[in-house]
DRENVEXGU-184062 format. One record per atom (N, C-alpha, C, O, CB): x, y, z. Coordinates in steps of 0.2 Angstrom, whole numbers, padded with zeros to 4 digits, always signed. Glycine has a CB too. Example, Ala and Ser with C-alpha at 12.3 -4.5 7.8 and 13.67 -1.06 7.14 Angstrom:
# residues 2
+0066-0028+0039+0062-0022+0039+0066-0016+0039+0071-0017+0042+0057-0022+0045+0064-0011+0035+0068-0005+0036+0064+0000+0039+0067+0006+0040+0070-0003+0029
***
This chain:
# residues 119
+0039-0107+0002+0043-0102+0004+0050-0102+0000+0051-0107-0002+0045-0103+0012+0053-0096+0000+0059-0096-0003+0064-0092+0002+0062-0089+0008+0058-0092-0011+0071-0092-0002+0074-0086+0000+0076-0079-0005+0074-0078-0010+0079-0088+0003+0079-0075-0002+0078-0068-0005+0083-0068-0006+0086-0073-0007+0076-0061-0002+0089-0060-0008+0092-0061-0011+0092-0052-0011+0088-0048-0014+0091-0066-0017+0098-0048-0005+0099-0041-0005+0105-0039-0010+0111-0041-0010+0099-0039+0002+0101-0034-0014+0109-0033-0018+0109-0025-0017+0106-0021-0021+0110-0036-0027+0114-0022-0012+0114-0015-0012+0121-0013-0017+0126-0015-0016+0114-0012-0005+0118-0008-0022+0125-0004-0026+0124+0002-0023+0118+0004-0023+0127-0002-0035+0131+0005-0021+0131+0013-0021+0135+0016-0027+0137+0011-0031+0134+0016-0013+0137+0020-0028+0139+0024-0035+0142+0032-0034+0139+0036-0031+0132+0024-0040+0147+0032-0036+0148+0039-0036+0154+0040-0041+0159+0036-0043+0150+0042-0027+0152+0047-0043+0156+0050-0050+0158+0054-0048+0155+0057-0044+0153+0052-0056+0166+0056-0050+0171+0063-0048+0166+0068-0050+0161+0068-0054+0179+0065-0052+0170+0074-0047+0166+0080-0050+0171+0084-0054+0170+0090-0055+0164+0086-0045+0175+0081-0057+0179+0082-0061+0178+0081-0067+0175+0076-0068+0183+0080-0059+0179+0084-0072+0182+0079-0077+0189+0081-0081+0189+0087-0082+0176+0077-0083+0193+0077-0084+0198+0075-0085+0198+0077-0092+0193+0077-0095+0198+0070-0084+0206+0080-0095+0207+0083-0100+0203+0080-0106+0201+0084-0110+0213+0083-0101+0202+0075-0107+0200+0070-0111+0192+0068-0111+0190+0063-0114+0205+0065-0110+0189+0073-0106+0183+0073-0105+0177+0068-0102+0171+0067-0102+0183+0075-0110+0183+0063-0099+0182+0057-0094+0178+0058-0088+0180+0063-0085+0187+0054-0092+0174+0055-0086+0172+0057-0080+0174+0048-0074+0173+0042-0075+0163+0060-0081+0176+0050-0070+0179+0044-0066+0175+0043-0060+0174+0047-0056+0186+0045-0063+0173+0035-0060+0167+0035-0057+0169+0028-0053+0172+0023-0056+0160+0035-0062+0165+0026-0045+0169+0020-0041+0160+0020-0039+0156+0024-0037+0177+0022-0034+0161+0009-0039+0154+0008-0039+0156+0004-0032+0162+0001-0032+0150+0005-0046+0152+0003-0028+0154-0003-0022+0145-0008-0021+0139-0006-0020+0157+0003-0013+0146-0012-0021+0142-0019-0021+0142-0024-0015+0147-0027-0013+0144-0022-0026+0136-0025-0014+0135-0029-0009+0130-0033-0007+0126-0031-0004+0136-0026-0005+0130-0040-0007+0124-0044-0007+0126-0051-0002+0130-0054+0000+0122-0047-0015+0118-0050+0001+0116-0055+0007+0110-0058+0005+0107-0058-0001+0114-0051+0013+0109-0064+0010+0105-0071+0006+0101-0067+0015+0103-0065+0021+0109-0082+0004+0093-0068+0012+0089-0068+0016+0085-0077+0017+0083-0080+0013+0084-0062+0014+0085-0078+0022+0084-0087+0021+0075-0088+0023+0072-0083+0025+0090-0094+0027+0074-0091+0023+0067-0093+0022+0064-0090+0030+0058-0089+0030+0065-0102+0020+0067-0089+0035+0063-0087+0041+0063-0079+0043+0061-0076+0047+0066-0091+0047+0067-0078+0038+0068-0069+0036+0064-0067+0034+0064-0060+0033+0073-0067+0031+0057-0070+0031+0056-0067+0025+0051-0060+0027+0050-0056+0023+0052-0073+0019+0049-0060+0036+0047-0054+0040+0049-0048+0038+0046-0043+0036+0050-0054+0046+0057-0050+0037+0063-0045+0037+0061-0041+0028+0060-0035+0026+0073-0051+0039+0062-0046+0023+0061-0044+0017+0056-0039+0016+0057-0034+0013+0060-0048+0015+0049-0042+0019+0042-0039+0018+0042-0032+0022+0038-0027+0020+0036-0044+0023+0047-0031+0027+0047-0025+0030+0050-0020+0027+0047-0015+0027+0049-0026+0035+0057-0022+0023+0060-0018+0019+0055-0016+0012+0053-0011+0010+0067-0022+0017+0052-0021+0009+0048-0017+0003+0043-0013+0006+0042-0007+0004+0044-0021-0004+0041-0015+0011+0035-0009+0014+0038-0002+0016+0036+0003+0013+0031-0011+0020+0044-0003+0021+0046+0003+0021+0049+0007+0016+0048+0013+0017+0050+0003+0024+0052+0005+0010+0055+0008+0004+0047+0008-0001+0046+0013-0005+0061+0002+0000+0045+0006+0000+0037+0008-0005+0031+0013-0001+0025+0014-0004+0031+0000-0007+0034+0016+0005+0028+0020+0010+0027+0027+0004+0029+0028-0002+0031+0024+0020+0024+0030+0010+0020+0035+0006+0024+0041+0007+0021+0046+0006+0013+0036+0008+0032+0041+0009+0035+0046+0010+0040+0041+0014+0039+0035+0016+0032+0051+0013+0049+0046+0015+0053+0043+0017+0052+0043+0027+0051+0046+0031+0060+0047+0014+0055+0033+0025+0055+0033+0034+0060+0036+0038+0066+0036+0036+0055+0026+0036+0058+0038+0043+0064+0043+0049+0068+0037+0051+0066+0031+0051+0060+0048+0058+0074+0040+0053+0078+0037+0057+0075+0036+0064+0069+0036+0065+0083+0042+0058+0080+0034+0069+0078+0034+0077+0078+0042+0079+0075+0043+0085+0084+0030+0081+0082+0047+0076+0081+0053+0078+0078+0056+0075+0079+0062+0075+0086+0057+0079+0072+0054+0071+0067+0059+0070+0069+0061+0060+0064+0063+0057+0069+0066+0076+0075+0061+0058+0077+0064+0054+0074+0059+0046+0075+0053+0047+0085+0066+0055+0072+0060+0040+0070+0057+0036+0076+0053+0032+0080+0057+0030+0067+0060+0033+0077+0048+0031+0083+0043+0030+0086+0046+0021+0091+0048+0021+0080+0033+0030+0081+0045+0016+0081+0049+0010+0077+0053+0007+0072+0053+0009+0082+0045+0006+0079+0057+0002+0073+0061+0000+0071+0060-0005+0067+0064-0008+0073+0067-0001+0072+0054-0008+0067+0052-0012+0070+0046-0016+0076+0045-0018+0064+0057-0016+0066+0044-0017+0064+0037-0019+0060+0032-0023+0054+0031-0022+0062+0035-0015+0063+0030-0028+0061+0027-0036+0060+0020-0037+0064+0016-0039+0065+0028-0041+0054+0019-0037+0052+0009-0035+0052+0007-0043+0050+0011-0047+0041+0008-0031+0053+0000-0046+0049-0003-0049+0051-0011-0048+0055-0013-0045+0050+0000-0055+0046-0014-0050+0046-0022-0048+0043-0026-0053+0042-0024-0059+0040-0024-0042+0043-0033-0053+0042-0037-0059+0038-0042-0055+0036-0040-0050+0049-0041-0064+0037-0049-0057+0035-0052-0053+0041-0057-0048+0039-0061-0043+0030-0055-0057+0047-0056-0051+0053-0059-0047+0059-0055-0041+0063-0057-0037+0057-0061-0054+0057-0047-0044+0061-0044-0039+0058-0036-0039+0054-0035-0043+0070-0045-0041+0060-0032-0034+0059-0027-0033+0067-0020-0033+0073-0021-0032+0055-0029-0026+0064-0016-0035+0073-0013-0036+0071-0003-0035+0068+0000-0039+0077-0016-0049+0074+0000-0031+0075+0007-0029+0080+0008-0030+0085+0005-0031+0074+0008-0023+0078+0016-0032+0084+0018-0031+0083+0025-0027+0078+0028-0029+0089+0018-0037+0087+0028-0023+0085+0032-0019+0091+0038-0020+0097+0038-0023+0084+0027-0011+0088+0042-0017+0091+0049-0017+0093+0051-0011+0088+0049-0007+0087+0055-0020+0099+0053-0007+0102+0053-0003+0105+0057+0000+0110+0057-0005+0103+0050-0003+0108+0061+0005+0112+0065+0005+0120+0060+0007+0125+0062+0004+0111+0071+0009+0119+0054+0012+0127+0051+0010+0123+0042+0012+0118+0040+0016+0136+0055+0018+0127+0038+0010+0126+0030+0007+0126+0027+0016+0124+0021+0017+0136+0026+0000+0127+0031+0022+0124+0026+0027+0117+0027+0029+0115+0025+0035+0128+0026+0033+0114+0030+0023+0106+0028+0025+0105+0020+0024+0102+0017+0027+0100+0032+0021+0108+0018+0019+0110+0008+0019+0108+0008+0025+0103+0006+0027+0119+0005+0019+0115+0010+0029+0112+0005+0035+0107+0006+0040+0104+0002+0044+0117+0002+0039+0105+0011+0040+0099+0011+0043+0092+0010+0042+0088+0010+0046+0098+0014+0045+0092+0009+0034+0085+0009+0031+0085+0000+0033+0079-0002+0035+0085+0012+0022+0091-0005+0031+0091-0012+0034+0090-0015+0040+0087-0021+0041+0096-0013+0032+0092-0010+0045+0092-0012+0051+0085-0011+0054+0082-0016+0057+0096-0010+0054+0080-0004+0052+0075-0003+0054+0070-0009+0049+0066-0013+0052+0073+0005+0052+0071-0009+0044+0067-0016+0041+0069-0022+0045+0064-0026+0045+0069-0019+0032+0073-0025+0048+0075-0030+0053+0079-0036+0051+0078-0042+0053+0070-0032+0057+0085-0032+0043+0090-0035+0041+0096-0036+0044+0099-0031+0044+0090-0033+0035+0098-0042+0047+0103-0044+0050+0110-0042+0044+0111-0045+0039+0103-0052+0053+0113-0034+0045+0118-0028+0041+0124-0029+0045+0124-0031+0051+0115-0020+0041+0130-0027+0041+0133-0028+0047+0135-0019+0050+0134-0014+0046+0140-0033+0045+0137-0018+0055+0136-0011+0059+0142-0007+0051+0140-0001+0050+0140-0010+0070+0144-0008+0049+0150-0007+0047+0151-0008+0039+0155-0009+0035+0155-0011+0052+0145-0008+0038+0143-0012+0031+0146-0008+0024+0150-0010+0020+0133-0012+0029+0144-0002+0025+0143+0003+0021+0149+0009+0021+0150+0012+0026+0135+0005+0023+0153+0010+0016+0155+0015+0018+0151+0023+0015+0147+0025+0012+0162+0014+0015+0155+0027+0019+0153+0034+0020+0154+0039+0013+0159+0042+0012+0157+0038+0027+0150+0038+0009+0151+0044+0001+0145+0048+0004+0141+0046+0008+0149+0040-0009+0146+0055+0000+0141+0060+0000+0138+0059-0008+0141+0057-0013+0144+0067+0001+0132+0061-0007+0127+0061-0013+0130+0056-0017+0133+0056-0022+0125+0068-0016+0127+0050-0014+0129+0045-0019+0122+0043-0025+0117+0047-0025+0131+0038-0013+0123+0039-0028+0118+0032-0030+0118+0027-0029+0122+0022-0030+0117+0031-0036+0111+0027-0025+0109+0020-0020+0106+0015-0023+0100+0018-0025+0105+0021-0014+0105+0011-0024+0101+0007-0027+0103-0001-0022+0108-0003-0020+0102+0006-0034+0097-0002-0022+0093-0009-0018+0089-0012-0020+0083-0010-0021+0089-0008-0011+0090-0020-0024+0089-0023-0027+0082-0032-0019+0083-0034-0013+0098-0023-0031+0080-0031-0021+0076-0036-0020+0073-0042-0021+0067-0042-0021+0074-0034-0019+0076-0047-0022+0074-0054-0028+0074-0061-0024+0077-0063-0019+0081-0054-0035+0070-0064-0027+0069-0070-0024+0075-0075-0026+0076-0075-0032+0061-0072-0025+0077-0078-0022+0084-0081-0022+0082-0088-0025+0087-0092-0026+0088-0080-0014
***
């Protein structure tokens, strides 16, 4: 048995750009240790993130619209399409990752990425 090792980035770029043809861009990061009696919780998250379509919320509504897998034999890594960064937390909590309610802040159409690795 091991433990895991969650690393969520969200990402977002202005819609601007700048005289100088810069584009200005704020990245936010966030990682948790899944410990060896989690590892439920892990297995539930790649299955949910590798179904055969995005999983609903509690109200029915689909969490992202889409969703880009690839894996190695050490970690697993998405990145998902979204209309704003607190499908985070609900995509963690429905997999039955102890998140905190408050985890995540609120951007629109961000870039999500969820990293998954064995710790």
């Amino acid at each position: 048995m091991c433990n895991y090792r969650i690393t969520v980035t969200i990402g977002k770029q202005a819609d601007i750009v700048d005289g100088g043809g810069w584009v200005t861009g704020m990245t936010w990061r966030k990682s948790i240790i899944l410990e060896q009696d989690k590892r439920g919780a892990a297995i539930a998250l790649r299955d949910l993130l590798n179904g055969d379509g995005p999983a609903v919320n509690d109200l029915g509504y689909p969490m992202w619209d889409r969703c880009y897998g690839m894996c190695n034999p050490q970690c697993w890594q998405w990145e998902l399409v979204a209309a704003n960064s607190i499908c985070v937390n609900e995509i963690l909590r429905k997999a039955g990752v102890d998140w905190p309610v408050d985890g995540i802040p609120s951007i629109d159409s961000p870039t999500v990425t969820i990293n998954l690795a064995i710790n």
